[in-house]
C-alpha positions in Angstrom: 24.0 -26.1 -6.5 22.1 -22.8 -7.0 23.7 -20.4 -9.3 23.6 -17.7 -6.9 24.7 -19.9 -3.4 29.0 -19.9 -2.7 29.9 -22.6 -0.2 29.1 -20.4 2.8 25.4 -20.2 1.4 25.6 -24.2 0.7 26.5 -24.7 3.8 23.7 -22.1 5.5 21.1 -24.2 3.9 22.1 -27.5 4.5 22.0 -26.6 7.7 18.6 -25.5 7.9 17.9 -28.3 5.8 18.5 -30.7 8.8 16.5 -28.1 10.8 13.7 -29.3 8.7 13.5 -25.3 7.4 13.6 -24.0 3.5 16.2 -21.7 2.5 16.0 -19.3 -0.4 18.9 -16.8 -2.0 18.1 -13.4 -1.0 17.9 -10.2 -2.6 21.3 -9.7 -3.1 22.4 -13.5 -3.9 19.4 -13.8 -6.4 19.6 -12.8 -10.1 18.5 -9.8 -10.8 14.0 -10.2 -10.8 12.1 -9.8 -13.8 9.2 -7.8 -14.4 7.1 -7.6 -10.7 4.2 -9.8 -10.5 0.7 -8.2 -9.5 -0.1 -7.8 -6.1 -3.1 -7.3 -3.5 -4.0 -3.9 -2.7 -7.3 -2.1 -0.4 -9.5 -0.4 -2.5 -12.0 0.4 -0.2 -12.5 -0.5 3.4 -15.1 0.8 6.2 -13.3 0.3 10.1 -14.9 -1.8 12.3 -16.7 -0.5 15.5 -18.0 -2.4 18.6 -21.7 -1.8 19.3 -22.1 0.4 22.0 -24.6 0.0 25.0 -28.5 1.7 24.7 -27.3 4.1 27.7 -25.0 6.3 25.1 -26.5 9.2 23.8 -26.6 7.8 20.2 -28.0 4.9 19.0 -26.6 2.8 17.0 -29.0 2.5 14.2 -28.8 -1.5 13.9 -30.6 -4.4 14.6 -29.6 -6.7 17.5 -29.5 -9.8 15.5 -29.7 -11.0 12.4 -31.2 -14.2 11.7 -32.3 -15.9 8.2 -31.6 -12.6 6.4 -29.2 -11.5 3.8 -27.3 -8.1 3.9 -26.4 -6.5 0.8 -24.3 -3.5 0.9 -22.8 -1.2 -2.0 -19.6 0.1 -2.2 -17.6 2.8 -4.7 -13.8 1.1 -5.1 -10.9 3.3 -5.9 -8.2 1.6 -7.8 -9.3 -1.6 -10.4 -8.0 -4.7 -10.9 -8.6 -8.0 -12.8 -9.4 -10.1 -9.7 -10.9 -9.2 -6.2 -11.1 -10.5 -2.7 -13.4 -9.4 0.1 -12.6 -9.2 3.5 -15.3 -10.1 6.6 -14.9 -8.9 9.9 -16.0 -10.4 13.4 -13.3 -8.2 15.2 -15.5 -7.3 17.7 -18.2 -10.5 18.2 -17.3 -12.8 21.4 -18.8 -15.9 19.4 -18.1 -17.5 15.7 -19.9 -15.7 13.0 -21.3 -18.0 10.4 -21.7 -16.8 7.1 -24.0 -19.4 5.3 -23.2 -17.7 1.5 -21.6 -14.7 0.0 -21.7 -13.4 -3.3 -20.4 -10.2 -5.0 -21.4 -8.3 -8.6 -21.5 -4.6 -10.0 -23.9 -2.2 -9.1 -26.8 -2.0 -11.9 -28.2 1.4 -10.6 -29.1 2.9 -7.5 -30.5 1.0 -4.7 -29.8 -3.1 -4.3 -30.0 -4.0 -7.7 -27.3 -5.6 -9.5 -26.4 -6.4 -12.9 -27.0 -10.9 -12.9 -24.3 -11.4 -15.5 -21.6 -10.3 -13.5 -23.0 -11.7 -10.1 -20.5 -14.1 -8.4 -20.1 -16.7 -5.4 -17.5 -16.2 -3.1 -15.9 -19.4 -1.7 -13.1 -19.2 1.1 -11.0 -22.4 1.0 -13.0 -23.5 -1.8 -16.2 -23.3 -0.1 -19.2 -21.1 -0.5 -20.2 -20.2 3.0 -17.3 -19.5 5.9 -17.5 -19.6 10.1 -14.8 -16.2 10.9 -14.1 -16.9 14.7 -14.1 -14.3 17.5 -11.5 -11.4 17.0 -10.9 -12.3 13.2 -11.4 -11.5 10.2 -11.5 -13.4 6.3 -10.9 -13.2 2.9 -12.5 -14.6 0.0 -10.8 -16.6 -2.1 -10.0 -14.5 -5.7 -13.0 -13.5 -7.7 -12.3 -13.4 -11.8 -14.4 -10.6 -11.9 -12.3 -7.4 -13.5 -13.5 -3.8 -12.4 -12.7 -0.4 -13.3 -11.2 1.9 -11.2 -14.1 4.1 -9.2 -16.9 1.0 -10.0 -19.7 0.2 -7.6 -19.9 -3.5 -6.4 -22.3 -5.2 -4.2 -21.6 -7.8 -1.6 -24.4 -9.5 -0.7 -24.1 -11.8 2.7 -26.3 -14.6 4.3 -26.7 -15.3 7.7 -28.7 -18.6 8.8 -29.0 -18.4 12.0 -29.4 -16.1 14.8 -26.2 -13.5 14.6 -26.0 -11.2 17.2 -24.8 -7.2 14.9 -21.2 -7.2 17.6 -19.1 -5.8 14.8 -20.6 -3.0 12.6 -19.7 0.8 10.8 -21.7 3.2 12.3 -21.2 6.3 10.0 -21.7 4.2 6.6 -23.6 7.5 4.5 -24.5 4.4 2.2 -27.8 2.5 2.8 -27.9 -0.9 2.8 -30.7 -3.7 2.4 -31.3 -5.9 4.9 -34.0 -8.8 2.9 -35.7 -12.0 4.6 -33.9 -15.8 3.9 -31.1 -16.6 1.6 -31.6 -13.7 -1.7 -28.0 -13.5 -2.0 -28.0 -13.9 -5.7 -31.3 -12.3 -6.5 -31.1 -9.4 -9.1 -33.4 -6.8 -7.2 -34.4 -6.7 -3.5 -37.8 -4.6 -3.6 -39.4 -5.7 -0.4 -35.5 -5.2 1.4 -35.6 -3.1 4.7 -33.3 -0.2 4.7 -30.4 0.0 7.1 -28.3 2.8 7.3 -24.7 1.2 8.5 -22.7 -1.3 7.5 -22.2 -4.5 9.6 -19.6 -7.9 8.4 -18.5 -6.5 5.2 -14.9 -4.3 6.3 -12.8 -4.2 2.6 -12.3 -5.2 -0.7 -8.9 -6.1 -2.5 -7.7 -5.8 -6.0 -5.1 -7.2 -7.9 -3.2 -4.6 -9.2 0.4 -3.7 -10.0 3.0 -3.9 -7.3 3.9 -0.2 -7.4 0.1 0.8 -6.8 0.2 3.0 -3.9 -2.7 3.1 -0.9 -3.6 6.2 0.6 -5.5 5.7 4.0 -7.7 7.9 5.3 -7.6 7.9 9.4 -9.7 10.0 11.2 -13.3 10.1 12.9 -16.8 11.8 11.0 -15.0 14.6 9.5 -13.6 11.7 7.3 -16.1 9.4 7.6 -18.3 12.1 5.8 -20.7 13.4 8.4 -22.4 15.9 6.5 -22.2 14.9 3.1 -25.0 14.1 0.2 -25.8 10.4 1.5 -25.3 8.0 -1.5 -23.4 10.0 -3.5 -20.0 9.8 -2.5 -18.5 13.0 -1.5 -16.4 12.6 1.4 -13.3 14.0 1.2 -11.3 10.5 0.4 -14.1 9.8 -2.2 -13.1 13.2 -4.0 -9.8 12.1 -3.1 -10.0 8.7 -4.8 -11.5 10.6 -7.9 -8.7 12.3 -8.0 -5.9 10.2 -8.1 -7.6 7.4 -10.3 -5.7 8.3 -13.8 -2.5 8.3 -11.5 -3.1 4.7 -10.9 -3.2 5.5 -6.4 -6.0 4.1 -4.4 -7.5 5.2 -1.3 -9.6 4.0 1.3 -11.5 5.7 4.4 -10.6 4.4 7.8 -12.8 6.9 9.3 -15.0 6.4 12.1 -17.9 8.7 13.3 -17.1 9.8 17.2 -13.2 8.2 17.2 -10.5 9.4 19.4 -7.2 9.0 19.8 -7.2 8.2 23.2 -10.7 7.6 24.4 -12.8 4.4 23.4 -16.4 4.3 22.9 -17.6 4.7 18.7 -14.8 2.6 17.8 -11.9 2.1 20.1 -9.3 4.6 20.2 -7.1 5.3 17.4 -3.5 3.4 18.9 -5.7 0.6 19.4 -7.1 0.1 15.4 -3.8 1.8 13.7 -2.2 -1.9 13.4 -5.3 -3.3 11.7 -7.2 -0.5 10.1 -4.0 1.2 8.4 -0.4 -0.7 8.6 -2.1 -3.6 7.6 -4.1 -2.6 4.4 -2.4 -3.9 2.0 0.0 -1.3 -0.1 -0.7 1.4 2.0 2.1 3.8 1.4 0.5 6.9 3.3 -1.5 7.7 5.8 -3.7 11.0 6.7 -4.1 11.1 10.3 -7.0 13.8 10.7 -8.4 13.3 14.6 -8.9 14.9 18.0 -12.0 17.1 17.9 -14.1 15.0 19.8 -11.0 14.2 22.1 -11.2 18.3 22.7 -14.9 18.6 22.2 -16.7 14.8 24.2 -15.7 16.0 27.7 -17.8 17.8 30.0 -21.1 17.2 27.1 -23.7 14.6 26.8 -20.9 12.2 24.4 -18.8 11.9 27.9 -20.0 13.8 30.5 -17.8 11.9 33.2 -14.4 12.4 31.0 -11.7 14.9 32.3 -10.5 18.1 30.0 -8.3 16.9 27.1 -4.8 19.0 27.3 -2.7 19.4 24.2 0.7 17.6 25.7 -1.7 14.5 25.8 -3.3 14.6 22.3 0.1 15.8 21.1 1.6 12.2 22.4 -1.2 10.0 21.1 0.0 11.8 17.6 3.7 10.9 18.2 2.8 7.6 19.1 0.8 7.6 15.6 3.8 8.7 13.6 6.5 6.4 15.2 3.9 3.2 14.3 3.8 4.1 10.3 7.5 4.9 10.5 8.5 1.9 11.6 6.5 0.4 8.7 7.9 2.5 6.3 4.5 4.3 5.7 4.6 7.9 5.1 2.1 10.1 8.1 0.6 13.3 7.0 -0.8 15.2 9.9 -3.8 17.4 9.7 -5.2 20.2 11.7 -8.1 20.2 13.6 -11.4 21.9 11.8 -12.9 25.4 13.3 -16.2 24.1 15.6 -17.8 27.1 17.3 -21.1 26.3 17.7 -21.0 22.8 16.9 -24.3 20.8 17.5 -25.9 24.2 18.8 -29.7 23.7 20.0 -28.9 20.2 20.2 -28.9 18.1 23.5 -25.1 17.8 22.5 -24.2 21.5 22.5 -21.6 21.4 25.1 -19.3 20.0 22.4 -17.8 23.5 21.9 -16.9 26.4 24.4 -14.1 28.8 24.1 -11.4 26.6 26.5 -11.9 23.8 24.5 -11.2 26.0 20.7 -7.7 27.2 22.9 -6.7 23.8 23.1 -7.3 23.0 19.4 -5.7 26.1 17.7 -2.7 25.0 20.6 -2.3 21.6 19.0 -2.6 23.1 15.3 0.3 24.9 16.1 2.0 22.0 17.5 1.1 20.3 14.5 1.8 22.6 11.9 5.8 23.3 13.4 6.7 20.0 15.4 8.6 18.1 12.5 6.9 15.0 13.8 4.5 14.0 10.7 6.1 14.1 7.0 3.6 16.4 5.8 1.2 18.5 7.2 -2.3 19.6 5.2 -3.8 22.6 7.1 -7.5 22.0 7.3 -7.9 24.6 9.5 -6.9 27.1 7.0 -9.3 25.2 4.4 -12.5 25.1 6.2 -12.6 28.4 8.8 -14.0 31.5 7.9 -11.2 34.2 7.4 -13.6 37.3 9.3 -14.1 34.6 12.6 -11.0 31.8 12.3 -13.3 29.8 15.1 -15.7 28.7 12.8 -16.6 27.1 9.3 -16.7 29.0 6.4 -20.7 29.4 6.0 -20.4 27.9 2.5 -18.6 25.1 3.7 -20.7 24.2 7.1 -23.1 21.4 6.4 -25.6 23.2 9.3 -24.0 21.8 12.7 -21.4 24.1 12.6 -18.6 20.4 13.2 -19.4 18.9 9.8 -18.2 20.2 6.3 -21.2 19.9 3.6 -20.1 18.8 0.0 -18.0 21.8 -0.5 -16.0 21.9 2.3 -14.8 18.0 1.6 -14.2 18.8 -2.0 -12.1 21.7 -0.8 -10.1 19.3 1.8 -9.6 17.0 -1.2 -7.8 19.6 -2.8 -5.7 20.7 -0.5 -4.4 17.0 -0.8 -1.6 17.4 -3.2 1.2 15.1 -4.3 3.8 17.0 -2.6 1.9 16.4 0.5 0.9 12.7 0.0 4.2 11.4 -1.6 6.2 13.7 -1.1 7.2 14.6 -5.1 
C-alpha cells in the first residue's frame, strides 16, 4: 500500500481501479515534493488573424498561396531556456495545412541569415514534416537547442504544395523571407522575397523554471507596435521584455493591428481569442488588457462605415467580461487607458477615425477604468502619452506622425510606466 493512502484512499482506488481509471495521492496525501521540475513557458508569440476579404480598406500585405516555398521568419524571445518548442497555427484555414519540414536556429545577423551550427530540424511525433488540421494548432517536439534570454531565433517552414495564407499576423514590424523550394536549412537566403507579416509560425516555448512568470501583452497596434523602428524591436512589450529579463519574467505580445473587443474583422474580437491567445500561454501569470480605440474610433470611417457608435456601458462590459475570464484562471488583469487620438490618420482616406464625440466616450471609459475596481491594476497610458497643454492628443515627442500611434519614445515610456507593483502586484 502507498505510504500516503489510509483505507478510505485504498478503497477510493480500487474502486477506480475496476473502473479501468489511475488514481494518484493528492497534494495533501503525498509527501511533501522536492525541488520543482522545469516547466514550459511562451516566450514570444504573434496572435493569429483570419485574412480579410480585398473589399476592406487595408490590404493584407500577403500572398494568396504558398506553394513549393519556404518561409523563414525571425523572432526576439524573452525569457531563455535549455530546450524549445514551436508552435504552428492553422486556426483560421478551413483545410489541413501541410508542413513538408521545419527547422529552427539563431539569428547570425540581420536579415535571413542564420548561424549553421546551431540550425536544427523540428520533428512532431518524431517526424520531420507535420499536417495541423483545420482550427488547430502544433508543437514541435523539444529542441536541445539552449538560448539566452532576449536571443533572436529563426524558424524556417516548408510548404510543398499549394497552401492557401488563411491564418496570418498582419502587424508583424519584422520582415520575413519568403524563398523558392525546400531552403529550410540553407545558411543565407539572398534571392528570398520580402514579406512583411508573419503567416504559420504563432509562438515559441522554453523550458524554464516553474516559478517563471508570463506577462501577456493584449491589445490591438498600439501593442502590436504600429509606429515603431521596423526590425528593431521597440514595442512597448519588447522594452518590456528588456526589462524584466534579469528578473527572470517573460513576456509576449498578443497584440493585433485593428482588434476590438467586440467587433471582428483584423482578428476576431478580443472575448473570442482571450481563451487561446492569453489563458492558454503557458505560465502566463498577468495580463495587460490595452484595447478599445478602434472600437471608439472604426465606426462612421472608412474601417466600418456601416458599424453603429460604440457607447462606453458596452465597451465597459466587454472589459468585465475580460476580467472575470483571467480571474477564474487565477491570472492577474491589469487594465489600461485608452491613448489621446485627435487627429488620428488626418489627410488620410481614414480620417474619420477621430472627432470630438468619439474622444468623450474614451476619456468616459478612462474614468471608468481608472475607478471601477474591476481590473487588479490599472496603468494610465493616457497620462503617459497625451500632451499636458491639449490632454486630447499625443505628446508631439511621443506621436510617431499619425497622431494614433506612439513612435519609439512613447512605447519606451509605456514600458516604464509598467512597474512591478502594477504587474505583480509587490
Amino acid at each position: 500500500m502507498h505510504p500516503a493512502m489510509n483505507r478510505h484512499s485504498f478503497l477510493r482506488a480500487a474502486s477506480l481501479a475496476v473502473a479501468g481509471l489511475v488514481w494518484t495521492p493528492s497534494a495533501t496525501q503525498a509527501a511533501a515534493p522536492g525541488p520543482q521540475a522545469p516547466v514550459w513557458v511562451s516566450t514570444w508569440t504573434a496572435s493569429p488573424q483570419p485574412s480579410w476579404e480585398a473589399s476592406f480598406i487595408l490590404p493584407t500585405g500577403m500572398p494568396a498561396q504558398v506553394s513549393d516555398q519556404t518561409l523563414r521568419e525571425t523572432v526576439k524571445i524573452s525569457v531563455g531556456g535549455k530546450r524549445l518548442r514551436v508552435v504552428l497555427s492553422n486556426r483560421y484555414g478551413t483545410q489541413p495545412l501541410v508542413v513538408g519540414a521545419a527547422r529552427v536556429a539563431r539569428v547570425a545577423r540581420a536579415g535571413a541569415a542564420i548561424d549553421p551550427a546551431s540550425d536544427q530540424a523540428l520533428r512532431f511525433g518524431g517526424r520531420p514534416g507535420v499536417t495541423v488540421a483545420a482550427g488547430a494548432q502544433v508543437v514541435s517536439d523539444p529542441v536541445d537547442l539552449p538560448v539566452t534570454a532576449l536571443s533572436e531565433l529563426a524558424v524556417s517552414t516548408y510548404f510543398p504544395q499549394p497552401t492557401p495564407v488563411a491564418t496570418f499576423h498582419w502587424g508583424a514590424q519584422q520582415t520575413a523571407a519568403l524563398a523558392e523550394g525546400d531552403v529550410s536549412g540553407a545558411p543565407d537566403l539572398p534571392g528570398a522575397a520580402a514579406l512583411q507579416g508573419r503567416m504559420v509560425l504563432a509562438g515559441v516555448w522554453v523550458e524554464s523554471a516553474a516559478d517563471t512568470p508570463v506577462v501577456v501583452a493584449f491589445g490591438d497596434s498600439l501593442t502590436d507596435g504600429n509606429g515603431s523602428t521596423p526590425g528593431a524591436n521597440r514595442r512597448w512589450p519588447d522594452v518590456l521584455a528588456r526589462r524584466l529579463a534579469p528578473q527572470g519574467a517573460g513576456v509576449v505580445n498578443a497584440g493585433i493591428s485593428g482588434a476590438r473587443v467586440w467587433g471582428d474583422k483584423m482578428g476576431v474580437n478580443a472575448m473570442a481569442r482571450f481563451e487561446a491567445d492569453v489563458l492558454s500561454q503557458p505560465g502566463v501569470r498577468t495580463v495587460v488588457v490595452l484595447m478599445g480605440i478602434n472600437d471608439i474610433g472604426w465606426p462612421d470611417s472608412a474601417f466600418a462605415p456601416g458599424d453603429a457608435p460604440m457607447t462606453a456601458a458596452r465597451l465597459v462590459e466587454g472589459y468585465r467580461q475580460l476580467a472575470e475570464a483571467a480571474r477564474a484562471r487565477n491570472v492577474r488583469i491589469v487594465g489600461a487607458t485608452i491613448a489621446p487620438f485627435e487627429g488620428s490618420l488626418h489627410g488620410t482616406p481614414l480620417a474619420g477615425h477621430y472627432s470630438p464625440a468619439k474622444d468623450a466616450v474614451r476619456r468616459e471609459v478612462n474614468q471608468w477604468i481608472r475607478h471601477s475596481g474591476v481590473f487588479d491594476a490599472v496603468v494610465d497610458m493616457d497620462a503617459v502619452l497625451r500632451d499636458p497643454s491639449h490632454p486630447a492628443r499625443l505628446l508631439p515627442a511621443y506621436d510617431s506622425g499619425d497622431h494614433l500611434h506612439p513612435g519609439d519614445a512613447g512605447y519606451q515610456a509605456m514600458a516604464q510606466a509598467l512597474d512591478d507593483g502594477i504587474l505583480f502586484g509587490r
